[in-house]
C-alpha positions as CSV (number, residue, x, y, z in Angstrom):
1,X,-137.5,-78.4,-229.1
2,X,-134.2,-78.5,-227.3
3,X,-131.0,-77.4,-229.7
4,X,-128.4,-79.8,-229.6
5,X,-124.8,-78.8,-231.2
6,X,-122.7,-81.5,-232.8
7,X,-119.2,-80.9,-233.8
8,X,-117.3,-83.5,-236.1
9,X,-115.1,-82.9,-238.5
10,X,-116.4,-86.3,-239.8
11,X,-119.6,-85.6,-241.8
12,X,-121.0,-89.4,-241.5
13,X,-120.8,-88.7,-237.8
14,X,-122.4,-85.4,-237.8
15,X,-125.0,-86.8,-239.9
16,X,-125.8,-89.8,-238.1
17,X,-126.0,-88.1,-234.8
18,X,-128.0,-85.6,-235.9
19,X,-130.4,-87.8,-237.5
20,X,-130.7,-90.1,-234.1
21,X,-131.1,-86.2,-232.3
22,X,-134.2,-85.3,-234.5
23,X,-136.0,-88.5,-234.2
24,X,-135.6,-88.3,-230.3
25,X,-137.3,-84.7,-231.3
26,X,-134.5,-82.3,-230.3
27,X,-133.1,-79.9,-233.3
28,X,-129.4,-80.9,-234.0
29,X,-127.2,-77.3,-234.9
30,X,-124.4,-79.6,-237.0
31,X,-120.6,-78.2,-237.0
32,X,-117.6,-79.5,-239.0
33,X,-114.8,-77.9,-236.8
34,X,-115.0,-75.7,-232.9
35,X,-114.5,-72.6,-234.6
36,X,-118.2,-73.3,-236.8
37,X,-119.1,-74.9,-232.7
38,X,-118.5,-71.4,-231.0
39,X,-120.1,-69.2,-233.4
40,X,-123.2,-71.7,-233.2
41,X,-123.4,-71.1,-229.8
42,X,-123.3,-67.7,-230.0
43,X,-125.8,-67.8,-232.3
44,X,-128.1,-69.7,-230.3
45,X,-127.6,-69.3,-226.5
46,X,-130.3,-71.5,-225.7
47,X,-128.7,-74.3,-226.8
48,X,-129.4,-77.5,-223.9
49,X,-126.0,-79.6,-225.0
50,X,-123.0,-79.9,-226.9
51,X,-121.9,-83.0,-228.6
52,X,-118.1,-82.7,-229.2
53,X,-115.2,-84.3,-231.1
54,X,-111.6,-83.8,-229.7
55,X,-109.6,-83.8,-232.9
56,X,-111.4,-80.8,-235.0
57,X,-109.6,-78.2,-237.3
58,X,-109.5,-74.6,-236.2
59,X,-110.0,-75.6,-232.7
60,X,-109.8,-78.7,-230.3
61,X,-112.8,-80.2,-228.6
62,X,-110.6,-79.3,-225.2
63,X,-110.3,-75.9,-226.1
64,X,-114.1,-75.4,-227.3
65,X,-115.5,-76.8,-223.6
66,X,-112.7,-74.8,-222.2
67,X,-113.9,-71.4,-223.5
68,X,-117.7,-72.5,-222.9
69,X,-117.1,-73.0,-219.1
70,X,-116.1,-69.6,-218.7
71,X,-119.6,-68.7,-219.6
72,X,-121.5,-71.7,-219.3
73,X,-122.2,-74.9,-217.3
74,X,-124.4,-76.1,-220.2
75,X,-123.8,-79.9,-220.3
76,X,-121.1,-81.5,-222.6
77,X,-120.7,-84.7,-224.3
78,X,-117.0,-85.8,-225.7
79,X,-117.7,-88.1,-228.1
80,X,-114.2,-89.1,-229.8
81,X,-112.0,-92.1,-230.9
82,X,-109.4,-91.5,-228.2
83,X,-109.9,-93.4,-225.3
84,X,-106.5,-93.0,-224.0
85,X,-106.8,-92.3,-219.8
86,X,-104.9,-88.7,-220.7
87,X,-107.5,-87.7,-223.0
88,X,-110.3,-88.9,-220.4
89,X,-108.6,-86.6,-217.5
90,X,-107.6,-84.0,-220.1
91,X,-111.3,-83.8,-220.9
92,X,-113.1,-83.6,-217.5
93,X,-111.0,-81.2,-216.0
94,X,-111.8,-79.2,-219.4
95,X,-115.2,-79.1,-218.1
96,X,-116.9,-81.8,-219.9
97,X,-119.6,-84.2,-218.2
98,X,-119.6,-87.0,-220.4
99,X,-117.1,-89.2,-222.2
100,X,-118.1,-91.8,-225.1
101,X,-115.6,-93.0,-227.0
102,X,-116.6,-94.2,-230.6
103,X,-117.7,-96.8,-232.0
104,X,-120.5,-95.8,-229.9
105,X,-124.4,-97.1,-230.5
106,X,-126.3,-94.3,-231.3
107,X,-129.0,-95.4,-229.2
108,X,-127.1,-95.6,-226.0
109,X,-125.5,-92.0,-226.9
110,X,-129.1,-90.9,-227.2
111,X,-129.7,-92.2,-223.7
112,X,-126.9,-90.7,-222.3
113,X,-127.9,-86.8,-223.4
114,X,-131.0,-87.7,-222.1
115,X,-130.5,-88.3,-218.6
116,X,-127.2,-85.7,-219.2
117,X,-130.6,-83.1,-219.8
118,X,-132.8,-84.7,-216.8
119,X,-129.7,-84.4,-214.2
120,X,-128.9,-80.7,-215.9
121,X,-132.5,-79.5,-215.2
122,X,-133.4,-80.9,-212.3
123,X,-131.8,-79.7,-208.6
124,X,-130.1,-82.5,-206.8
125,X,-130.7,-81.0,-203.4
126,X,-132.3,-77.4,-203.1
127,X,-134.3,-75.2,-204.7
128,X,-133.2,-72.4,-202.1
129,X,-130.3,-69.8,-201.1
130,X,-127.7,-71.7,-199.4
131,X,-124.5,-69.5,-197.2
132,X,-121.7,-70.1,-195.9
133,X,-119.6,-67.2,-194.4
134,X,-118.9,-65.3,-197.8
135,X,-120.3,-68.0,-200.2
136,X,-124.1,-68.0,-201.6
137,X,-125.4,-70.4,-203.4
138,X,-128.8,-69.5,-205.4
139,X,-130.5,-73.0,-206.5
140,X,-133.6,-71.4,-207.9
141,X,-131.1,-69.1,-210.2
142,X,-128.2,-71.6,-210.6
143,X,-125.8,-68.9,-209.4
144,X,-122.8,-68.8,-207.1
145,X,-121.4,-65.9,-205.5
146,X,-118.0,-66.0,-203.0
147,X,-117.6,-62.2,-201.5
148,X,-120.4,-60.6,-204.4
149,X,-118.7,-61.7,-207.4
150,X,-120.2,-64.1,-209.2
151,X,-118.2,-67.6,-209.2
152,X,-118.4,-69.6,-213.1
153,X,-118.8,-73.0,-212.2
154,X,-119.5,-76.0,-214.4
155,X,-122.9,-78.2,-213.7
156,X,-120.6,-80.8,-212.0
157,X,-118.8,-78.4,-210.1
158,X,-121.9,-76.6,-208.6
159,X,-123.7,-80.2,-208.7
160,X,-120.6,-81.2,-206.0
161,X,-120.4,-77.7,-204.4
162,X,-124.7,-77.8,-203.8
163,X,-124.3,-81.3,-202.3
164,X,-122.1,-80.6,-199.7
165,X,-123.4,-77.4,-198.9
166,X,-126.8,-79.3,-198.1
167,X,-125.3,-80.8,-194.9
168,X,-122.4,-79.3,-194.0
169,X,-120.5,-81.5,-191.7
170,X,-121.5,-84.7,-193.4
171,X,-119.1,-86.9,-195.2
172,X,-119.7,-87.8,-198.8
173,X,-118.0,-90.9,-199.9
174,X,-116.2,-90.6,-203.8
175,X,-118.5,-93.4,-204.9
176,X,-122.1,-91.5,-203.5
177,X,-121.0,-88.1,-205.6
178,X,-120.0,-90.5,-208.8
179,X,-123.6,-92.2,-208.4
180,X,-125.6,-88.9,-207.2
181,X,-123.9,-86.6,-209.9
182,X,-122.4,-88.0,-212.8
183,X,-125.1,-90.8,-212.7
184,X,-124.6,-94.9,-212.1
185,X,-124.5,-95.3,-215.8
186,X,-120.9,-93.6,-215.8
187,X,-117.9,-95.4,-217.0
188,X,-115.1,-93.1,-215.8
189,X,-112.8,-93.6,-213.2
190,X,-113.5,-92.8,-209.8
191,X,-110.6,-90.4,-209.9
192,X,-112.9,-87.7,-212.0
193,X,-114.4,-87.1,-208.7
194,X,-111.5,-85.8,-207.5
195,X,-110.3,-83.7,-210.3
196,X,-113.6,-81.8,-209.8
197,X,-113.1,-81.3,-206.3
198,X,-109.2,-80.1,-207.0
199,X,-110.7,-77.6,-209.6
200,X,-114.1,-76.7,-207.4
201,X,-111.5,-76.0,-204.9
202,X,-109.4,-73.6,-207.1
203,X,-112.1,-71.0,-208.4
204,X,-113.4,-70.9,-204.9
205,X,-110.1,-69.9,-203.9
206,X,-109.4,-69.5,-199.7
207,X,-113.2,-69.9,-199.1
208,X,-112.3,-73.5,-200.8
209,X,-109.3,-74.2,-199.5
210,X,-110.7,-73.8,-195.9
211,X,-114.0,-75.2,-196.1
212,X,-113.7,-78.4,-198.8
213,X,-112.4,-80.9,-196.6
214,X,-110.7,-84.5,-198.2
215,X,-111.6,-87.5,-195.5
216,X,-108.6,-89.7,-197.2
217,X,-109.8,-93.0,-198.5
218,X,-113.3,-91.6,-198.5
219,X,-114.3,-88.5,-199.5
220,X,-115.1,-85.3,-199.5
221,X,-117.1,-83.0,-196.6
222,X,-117.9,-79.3,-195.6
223,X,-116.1,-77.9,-193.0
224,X,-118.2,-74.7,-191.2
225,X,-116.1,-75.2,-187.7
226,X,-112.8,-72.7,-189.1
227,X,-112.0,-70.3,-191.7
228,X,-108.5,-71.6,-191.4
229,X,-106.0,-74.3,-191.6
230,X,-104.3,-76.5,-194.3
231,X,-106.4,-78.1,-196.5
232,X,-108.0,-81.6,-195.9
């Protein structure tokens, strides 16, 4: 049974979530602030998903996915009553990969951590060792590694990084990564594909810089031809 953290400081909500969870036969860990959301997942590092509010006490929803994805690119829902575009950006480049704004029907919230759970566990492109001068990518162990030190990357980030490692050269247009990755169920703006790129970009440093190329008023490709030059 897959473990399922909700945080809400609104106990209706946690309650009706986690009721909709265990009838879909996953085990709901329920959380009235981040702080209680933390120290469930470090109880329980198993855990498949996180369910999050924005506005919690103790800590913010931002700030919970923020310290997860330095450990973790376990997937993340934001579900929340803001649906301001700030809050939407704010979140993704947090690391979450989902965005529901409430009043949300619990059954399409249900469908949404299900195929958040199918894309999370199944490989989009490889199941091998991808290279690229000093970057490795390990599909079968879900691991990065840029000059032997081990790169954190959230699922989107690695899900974008994989993809264009696949076939280097080829260009990827913003609309095929929003279908391929975040699924054609998503209701985000287009521009979230981009914000993932920027930050993909920025933990991958120089080898990112040089190799993550921007076809402008397309998308995105992977550049093996030179180690230098300005970025695309």
């Amino acid at each position: 049974m897959k473990k399922i953290i909700v945080a809400d400081d609104e106990e209706l909500i946690r309650r009706l979530v986690g009721d909709f969870l265990l009838n879909e036969g996953y085990e709901p860990l329920l959380a009235e602030d981040g702080e209680k959301a933390m120290k469930l997942y470090a109880e329980n590092p198993d855990v498949a998903l996180l369910i999050l509010d924005i506005m919690m006490p103790e800590i913010d929803g931002w700030e919970v996915c923020r310290r997860i994805r330095e450990r973790s690119s376990v997937p993340i829902i934001m579900l929340t009553a803001r649906s301001q575009e700030y809050d939407q950006l704010t979140a993704f480049d947090a690391g979450v990969d989902d965005y529901v704004t409430k009043p949300c029907s619990p059954s399409v919230l249900m469908k949404r951590v299900a195929a958040l759970l199918r894309r999370s566990e199944n490989s989009p492109v490889s199941s091998g060792v991808m290279a690229v001068d000093d970057l490795k990518l390990d599909a079968a162990a879900h691991e990065v590694w840029l000059e032997g030190k081990s790169v954190s990357l959230t699922l989107k980030e690695y899900s974008i990084l994989q993809k264009l490692l696949a076939v280097p050269g080829r260009v990827y247009t913003r609309e095929q990564l929003l279908d391929d990755i975040w699924g054609y169920d998503f209701e985000g703006d287009i521009r979230t594909v981009d914000s993932h790129v920027a930050r993909l970009r920025t933990k991958l440093g120089e080898w990112g810089t040089n190799h993550i190329k921007t076809i402008y008023g397309t998308g995105y490709k992977l550049d093996v031809g030179t180690k230098d030059g300005a970025q695309g």
